[in-house]
N, C-alpha and C positions, 0 to 999 in steps of 0.2 A: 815216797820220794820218786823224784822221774827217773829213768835207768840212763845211768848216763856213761858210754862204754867210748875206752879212749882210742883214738884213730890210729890203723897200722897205715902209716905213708906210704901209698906207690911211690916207684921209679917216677912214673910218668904224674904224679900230680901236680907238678910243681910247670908241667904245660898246661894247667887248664886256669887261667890266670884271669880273674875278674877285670872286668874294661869301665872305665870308669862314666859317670852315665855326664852326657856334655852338658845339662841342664845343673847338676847334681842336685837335681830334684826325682822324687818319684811321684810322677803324674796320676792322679785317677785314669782309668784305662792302658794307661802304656804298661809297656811288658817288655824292659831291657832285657838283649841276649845277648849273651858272651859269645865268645869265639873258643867254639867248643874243638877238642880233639877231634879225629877223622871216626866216622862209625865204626872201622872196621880194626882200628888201632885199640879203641874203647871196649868193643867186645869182648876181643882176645883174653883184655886182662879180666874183666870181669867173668868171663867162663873157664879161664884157671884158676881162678881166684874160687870158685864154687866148687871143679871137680877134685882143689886142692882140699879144702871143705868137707869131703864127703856128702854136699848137698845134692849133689849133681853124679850119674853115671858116664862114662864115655857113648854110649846109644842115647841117651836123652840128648849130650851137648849136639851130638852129630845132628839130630831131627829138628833142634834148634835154629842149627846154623845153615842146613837147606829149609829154613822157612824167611830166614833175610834174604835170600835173593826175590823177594817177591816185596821190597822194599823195607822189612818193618826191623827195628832193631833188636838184637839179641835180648835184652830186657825187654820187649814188647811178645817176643818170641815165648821167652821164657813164660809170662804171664799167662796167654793166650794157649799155652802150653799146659800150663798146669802142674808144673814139673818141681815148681820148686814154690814155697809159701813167701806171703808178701814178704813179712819179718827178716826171716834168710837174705831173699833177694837185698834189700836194702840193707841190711847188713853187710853185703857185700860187694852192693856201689859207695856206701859210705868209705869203706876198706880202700876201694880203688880210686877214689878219690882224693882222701887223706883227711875226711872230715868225721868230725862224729857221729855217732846213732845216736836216737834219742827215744824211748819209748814214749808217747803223750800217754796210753792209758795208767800209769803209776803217777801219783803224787798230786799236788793245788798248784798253779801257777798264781804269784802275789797278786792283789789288786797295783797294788806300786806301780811293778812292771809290766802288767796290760796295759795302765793308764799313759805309758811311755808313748805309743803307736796308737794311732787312731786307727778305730773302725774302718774308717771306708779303704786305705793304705792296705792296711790287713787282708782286707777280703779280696782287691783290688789283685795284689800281688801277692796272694796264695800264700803270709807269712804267718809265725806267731812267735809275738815276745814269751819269751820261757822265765830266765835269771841276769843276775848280773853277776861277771864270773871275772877274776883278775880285772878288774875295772871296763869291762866290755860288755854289753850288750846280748843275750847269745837269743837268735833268733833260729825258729823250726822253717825249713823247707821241705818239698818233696821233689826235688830235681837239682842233684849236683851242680849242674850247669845256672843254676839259678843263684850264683855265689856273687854274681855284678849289686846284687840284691843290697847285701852289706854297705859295699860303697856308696850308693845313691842315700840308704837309710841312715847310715854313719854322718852324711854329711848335712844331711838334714836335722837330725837329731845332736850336732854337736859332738858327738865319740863315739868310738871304735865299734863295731858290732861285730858278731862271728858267725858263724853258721854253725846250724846242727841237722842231720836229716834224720828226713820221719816218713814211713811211709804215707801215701797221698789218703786210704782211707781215716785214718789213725790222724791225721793234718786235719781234712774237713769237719771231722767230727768235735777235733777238738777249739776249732776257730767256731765254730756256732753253737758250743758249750758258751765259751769264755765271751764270746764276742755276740752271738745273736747269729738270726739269716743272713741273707745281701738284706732284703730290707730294712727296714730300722723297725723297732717294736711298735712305735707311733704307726709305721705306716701300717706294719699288720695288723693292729688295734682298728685302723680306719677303716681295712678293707674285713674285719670283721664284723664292725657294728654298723657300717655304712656311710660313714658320715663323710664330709667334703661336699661341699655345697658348688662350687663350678667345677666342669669334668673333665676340666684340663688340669686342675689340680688332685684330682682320685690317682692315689698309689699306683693302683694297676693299671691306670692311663699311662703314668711314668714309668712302668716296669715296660710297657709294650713300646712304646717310643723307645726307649733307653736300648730296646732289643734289635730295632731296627736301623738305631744310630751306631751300632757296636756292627751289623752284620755288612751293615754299609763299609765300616771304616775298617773290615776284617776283608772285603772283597769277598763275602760270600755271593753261594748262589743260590743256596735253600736254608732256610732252615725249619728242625725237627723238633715239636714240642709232642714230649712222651713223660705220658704221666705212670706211675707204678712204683712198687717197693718203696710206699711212704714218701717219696717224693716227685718232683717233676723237673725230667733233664730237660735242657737245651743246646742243642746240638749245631754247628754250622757245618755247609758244606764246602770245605775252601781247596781252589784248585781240585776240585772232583774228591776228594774226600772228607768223612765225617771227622769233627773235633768235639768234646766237651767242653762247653763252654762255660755253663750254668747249671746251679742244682740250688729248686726252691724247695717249700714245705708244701705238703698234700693241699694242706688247706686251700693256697692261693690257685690249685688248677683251675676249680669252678672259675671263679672269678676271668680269669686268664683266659680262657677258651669261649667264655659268654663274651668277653670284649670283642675279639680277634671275628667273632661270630656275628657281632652286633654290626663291625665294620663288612663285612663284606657278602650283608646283607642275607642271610642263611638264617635257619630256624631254631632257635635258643633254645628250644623246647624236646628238639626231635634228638633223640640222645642215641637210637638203635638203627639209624640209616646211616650210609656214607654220602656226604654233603659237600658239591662242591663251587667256590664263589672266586671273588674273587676284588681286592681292594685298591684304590686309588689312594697315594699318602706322597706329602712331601717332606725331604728329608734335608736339611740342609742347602734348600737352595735347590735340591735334587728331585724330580721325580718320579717315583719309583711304581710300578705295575704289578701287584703283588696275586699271585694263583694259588689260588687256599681249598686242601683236599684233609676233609675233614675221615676219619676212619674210624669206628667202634671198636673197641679193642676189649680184652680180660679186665685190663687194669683201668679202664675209662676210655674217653675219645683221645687220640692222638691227632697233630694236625700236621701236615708239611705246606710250608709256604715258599713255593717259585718265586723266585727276584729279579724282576727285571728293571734296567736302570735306560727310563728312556730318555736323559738328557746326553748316555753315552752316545759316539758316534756308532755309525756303523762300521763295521769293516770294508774295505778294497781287497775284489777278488786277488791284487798283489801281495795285500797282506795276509792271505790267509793261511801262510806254510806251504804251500806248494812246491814240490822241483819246480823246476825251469821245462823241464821233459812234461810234467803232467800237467802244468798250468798252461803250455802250447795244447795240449790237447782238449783240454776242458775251454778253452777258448774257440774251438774248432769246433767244438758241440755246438755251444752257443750261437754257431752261425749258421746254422741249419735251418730251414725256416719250417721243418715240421718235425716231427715225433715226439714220442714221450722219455724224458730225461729223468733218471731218478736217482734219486741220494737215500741211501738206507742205513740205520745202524739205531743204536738205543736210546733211551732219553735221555737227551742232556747230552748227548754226542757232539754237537754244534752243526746237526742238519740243517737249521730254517738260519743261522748266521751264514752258511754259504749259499743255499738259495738266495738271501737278501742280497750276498754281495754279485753273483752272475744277474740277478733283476738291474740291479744301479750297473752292470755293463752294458744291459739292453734299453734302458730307460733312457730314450732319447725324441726327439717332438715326431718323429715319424713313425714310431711304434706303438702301439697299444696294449696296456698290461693290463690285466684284470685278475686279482688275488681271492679266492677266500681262503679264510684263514679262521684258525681257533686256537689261541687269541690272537688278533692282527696287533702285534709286538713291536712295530714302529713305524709311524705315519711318513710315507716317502711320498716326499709332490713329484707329479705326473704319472702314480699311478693310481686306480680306482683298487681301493680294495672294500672287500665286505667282509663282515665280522658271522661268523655261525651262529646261530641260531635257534637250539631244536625248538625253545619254548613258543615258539610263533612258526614251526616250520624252514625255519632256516635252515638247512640240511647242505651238506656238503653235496648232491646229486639236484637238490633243486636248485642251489645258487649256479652250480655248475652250467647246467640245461638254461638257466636265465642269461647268465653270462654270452656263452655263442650267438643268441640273436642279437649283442651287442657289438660282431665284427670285431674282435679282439686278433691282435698279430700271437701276443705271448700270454699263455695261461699258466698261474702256479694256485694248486692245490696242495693246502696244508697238510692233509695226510689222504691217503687211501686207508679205509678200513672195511669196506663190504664193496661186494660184486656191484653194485648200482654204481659207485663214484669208480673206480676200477674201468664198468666198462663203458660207461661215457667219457672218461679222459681217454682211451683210447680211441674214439670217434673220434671224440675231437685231432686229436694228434691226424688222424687219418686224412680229413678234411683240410688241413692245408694250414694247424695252428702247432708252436712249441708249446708243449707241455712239458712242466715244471712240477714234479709231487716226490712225497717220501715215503716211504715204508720200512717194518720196523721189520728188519733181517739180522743175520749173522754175521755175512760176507756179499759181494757183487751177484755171483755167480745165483745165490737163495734168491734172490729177487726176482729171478725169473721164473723158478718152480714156485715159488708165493704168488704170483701172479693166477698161476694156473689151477693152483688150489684153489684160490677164488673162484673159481671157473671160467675166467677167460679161455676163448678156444685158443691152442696153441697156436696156430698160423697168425690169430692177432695181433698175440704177443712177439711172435717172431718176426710181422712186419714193422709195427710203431716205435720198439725200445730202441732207440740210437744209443745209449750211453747211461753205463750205471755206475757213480760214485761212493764206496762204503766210505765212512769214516768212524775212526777214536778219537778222544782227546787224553793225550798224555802230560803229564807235567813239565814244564820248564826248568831244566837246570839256572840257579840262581847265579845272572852273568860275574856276580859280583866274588864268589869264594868257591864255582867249582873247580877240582882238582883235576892234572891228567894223569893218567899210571898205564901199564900195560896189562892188557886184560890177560886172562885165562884163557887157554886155547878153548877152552867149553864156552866161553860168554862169546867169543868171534863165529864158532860154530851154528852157536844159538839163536845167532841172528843171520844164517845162511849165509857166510862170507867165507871167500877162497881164501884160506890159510898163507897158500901160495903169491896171490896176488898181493895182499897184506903181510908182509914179516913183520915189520916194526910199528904195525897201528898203533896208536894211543886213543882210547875214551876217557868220558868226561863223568867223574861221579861226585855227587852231592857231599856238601863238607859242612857247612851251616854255619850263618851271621848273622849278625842286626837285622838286617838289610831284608831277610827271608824268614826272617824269625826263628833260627836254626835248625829248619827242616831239610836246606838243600837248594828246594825249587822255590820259581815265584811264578806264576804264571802257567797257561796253559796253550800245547798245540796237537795242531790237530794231526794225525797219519791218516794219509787217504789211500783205500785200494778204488781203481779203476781199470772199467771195462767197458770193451767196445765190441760189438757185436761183427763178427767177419758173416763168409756166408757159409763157412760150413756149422757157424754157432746159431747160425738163423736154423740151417736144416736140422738140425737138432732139435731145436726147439719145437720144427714142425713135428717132429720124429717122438715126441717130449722124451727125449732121452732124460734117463738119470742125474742127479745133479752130480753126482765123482765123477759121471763122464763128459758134462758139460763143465767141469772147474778143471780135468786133467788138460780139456782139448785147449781151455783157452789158457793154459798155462803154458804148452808146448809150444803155440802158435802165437806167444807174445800177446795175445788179444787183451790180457786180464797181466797188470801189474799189481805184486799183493800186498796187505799192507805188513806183510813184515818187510818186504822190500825197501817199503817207504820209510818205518822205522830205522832198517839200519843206515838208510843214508844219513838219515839227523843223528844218528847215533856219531856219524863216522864226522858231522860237524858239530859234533859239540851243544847239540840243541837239547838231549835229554838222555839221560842213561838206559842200561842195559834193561834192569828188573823194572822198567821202566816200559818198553818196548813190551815185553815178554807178558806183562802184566794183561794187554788189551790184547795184545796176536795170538793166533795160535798157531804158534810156531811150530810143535810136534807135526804138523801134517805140509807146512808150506817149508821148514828149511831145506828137505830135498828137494825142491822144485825151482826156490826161490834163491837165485847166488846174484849178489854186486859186485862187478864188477872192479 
């Protein structure tokens, strides 16, 4: 029989109150979220609830609860932790919750009661019909906060449902015992024997569509197909982090990674090299630019696919998060009619979205722009851009050298990666053109020692660099259900803020709804550090001094604002939280240096 252990009611359950869904329907794809308790209300009780238990030590909870401040929640902690087993844990949300536990590995679930819930509902919404108990329906989840679940199925299904949880691996296993894969058996029957005579009707045609209508409608920006341990996740990347999204069967990777392969023209056969293409698809009216980097891995090839959506608009250098203080300055760059301007930080930082938007400041009939780019990510009229090239010679140092006899005012180069492109954009810069490139650094200040690494002679670097912009992208507090509270004197320190000047601050931290899916944030912005080069930061450079003495002087000398600076302004308007800020800066070495006024 299933173990069915009865609920000890929190104080606080009786706040985590199902919302009822406004369709009261439960749609294919859609994922109602309740309006869950505050994260840090929910912890508390759950990590008394365990060291009440014996599951838990007071040195485990402590290691725990300094692992939230880096966003993730104490069950996320605990996990990732290792501290304490699935079983426990969710014995323990169940507790704090006031809902049952339910073990799936004990006992048959009836045909009757499966045949209540369709497949697609099931898998859709991560459920499983269990019994019928006091005239009710009792359905398995694996997220307390997944209890809106009941009402929308209740109301579908004509009566009462209840909930019961289970942990999430002990759920999966047990929804594609009783229920099958996502696919339907038909379709894995198809894509095993082959058949389907047009290829718009092949299963794995629909599995890969269906992947890219989901990542669309999720706002991702990559997503991760990794195959290993018997099956193949997929993963998206939303607002700068990974989610699980999907878990198939072993069998359908082949198939899966030859489609994805076959689209974006790469070699089906070549299974021991990294392969990279890259595909054109429309999505709903949408077209979308897809960057396909194929990797050999233990468990098979894995792929990651960059998203880009070129029916979005571009950004305005207004919109792009700016102060008011730094977007005066960065407009001040832009009017310079020579040197070399650079934007540095890592991928997927939103380097080439700010270069895009300073080009459409400069993009006007008496200007001349000339781009290359790898990949030229959105066709802007009035400027010439060229797409790289290596397989024909197209080289970032040849296009560049082609470009100049073309009398170009503004040049942006998509990336510097070796001494050749490196030191022909400084030529150019020299000769009387704005130079526009990026490079992949730490902070402002590395860009100028990476330069030299390259081997640029330090005097050249000291005369072309006018202006170097770092940036992060941090998540957006969701405008719709963040909270304010008073911080901790350690989270106002954290973000190098006068104590003094600040008594009564309030920040803004994530609470979770519909609206954001109950993460918090929706959306993402950017913190920019910028630097501008005086003249004892030039002598320096001619000097090539060190770079802690090239980051102290321009820190002294105001030259260089950092980005925890720029963090805690947005922090202090309510644009994005603490662990938030702290996550991308590195605040250990900039909060002495770095105080808001």
């Amino acid at each position: 029989m299933i173990e069915w252990l009865p609920p000890v009611v929190s104080s606080r359950a009786s706040q985590v109150a199902p919302t009822a869904n406004p369709s009261g329907l439960i749609r294919p794809g859609h994922r109602p979220t309740p309006q869950p308790l505050g994260r840090q209300e929910l912890s508390r009780d759950l990590g008394d609830l365990l060291l009440a238990s014996g599951a838990l030590d007071e040195a485990q909870l402590r290691e725990a609860r300094s692992m939230e401040r880096s966003g993730l929640s104490l069950q996320e902690a605990l996990t990732r932790q290792g501290a304490v087993d699935e079983g426990t844990l969710y014995r323990a949300l169940a507790k704090q919750h006031g809902i049952p536990f339910v073990d799936l590995d004990k006992g048959r679930i009836s045909q009757e009661v499966l045949d209540r819930v369709a497949a697609e509902i099931v898998h859709e919404q991560e459920l499983l019909p269990l019994m019928e108990r006091n005239g009710k329906l009792v359905v398995a989840i694996d997220d307390p906060l997944k209890t809106i679940v009941a009402d929308s199925l209740g109301f579908m299904l004509g009566g009462e449902v209840a909930c019961a949880l289970a942990t999430p691996k002990a759920l999966r296993a047990a929804i594609s015992r009783n229920y099958g894969d996502r696919l339907t058996v038909k379709d894995a029957g198809a894509l095993a024997s082959g058949e389907g005579d047009e290829e718009s009707d092949a299963p794995v045609v629909r599995l890969v569509t269906r992947m890219f209508s989901d990542a669309l409608e999720e706002r991702a920006s990559d997503i991760h197909i990794e195959p290993g341990h018997g099956l193949v996740r997929i993963r998206f990347r939303i607002d700068g982090l990974l989610r699980d999204i999907a878990e198939h069967p072993a069998h359908l990777s082949a198939p899966l990674l030859s489609r994805l392969k076959i689209m974006a023209n790469l070699d089906i056969a070549e299974k021991r090299k990294p392969q990279d293409g890259r595909i054109g698809i429309q999505i709903a009216g949408r077209e979308l630019d897809v960057r396909v980097s194929v990797l050999p891995t233990g468990h098979g090839e894995t792929i990651v696919m960059r998203i880009l959506d070129r029916s979005a608009n571009l950004i305005a250098l207004g919109d792009l998060g700016f102060d008011a203080e730094d977007q005066k300055w960065f407009r001040k760059i832009l009017d310079r009619p020579n040197g070399v301007v650079l934007v540095t930080g890592p991928t997927g930082s939103g380097k080439t979205t700010t270069l895009y938007a300073a080009l459409q400041e400069l993009n006007r009939p008496d200007v001349k722009i000339i781009t290359a780019e790898d990949p030229v990510e959105y066709r802007i009229q009035g400027m010439n851009q060229v797409q790289v090239n290596p397989k024909v010679g197209l080289t970032f140092p040849r296009i560049l050298k082609a470009m100049l006899r073309c009398a170009p005012n503004v040049i942006l180069v998509g990336e510097i990666r070796d001494l050749e492109t490196a030191e022909t954009a400084i030529q150019a810069s020299l000769t009387g053109h704005l130079v526009f490139t990026t490079l992949h650094t730490n902070d402002a200040t590395s860009a100028l020692t990476r330069l030299m690494d390259l081997g640029i002679k330090p005097f050249l670097v000291s005369a072309a660099v006018q202006g170097i912009l770092a940036q992060r992208l941090v998540r957006r507090l969701c405008p719709q259900c963040s909270v304010a509270y008073t911080p901790e004197s350690e989270e106002v320190q954290a973000l190098g803020l006068d104590l003094a000047a600040h008594p009564d601050v309030k920040f803004q931290r994530p609470r979770g709804c519909r609206a954001c899916e109950g993460t918090g944030y929706r959306g993402r912005v950017a913190l920019y550090e910028r630097l501008e080069l005086d003249a004892e930061l030039r002598e320096q450079c001619f000097r090539r001094a060190p770079l802690e003495e090239l980051r102290r002087h321009a820190l002294q000398s105001g030259a260089l604002s950092s980005l925890l600076r720029d963090g805690a302004r947005k922090v202090l308007a309510g644009t994005t939280s603490v662990p938030e800020v702290l996550r991308v800066s590195r605040s250990s070495q900039e909060s002495s240096d770095s105080t808001v006024a």
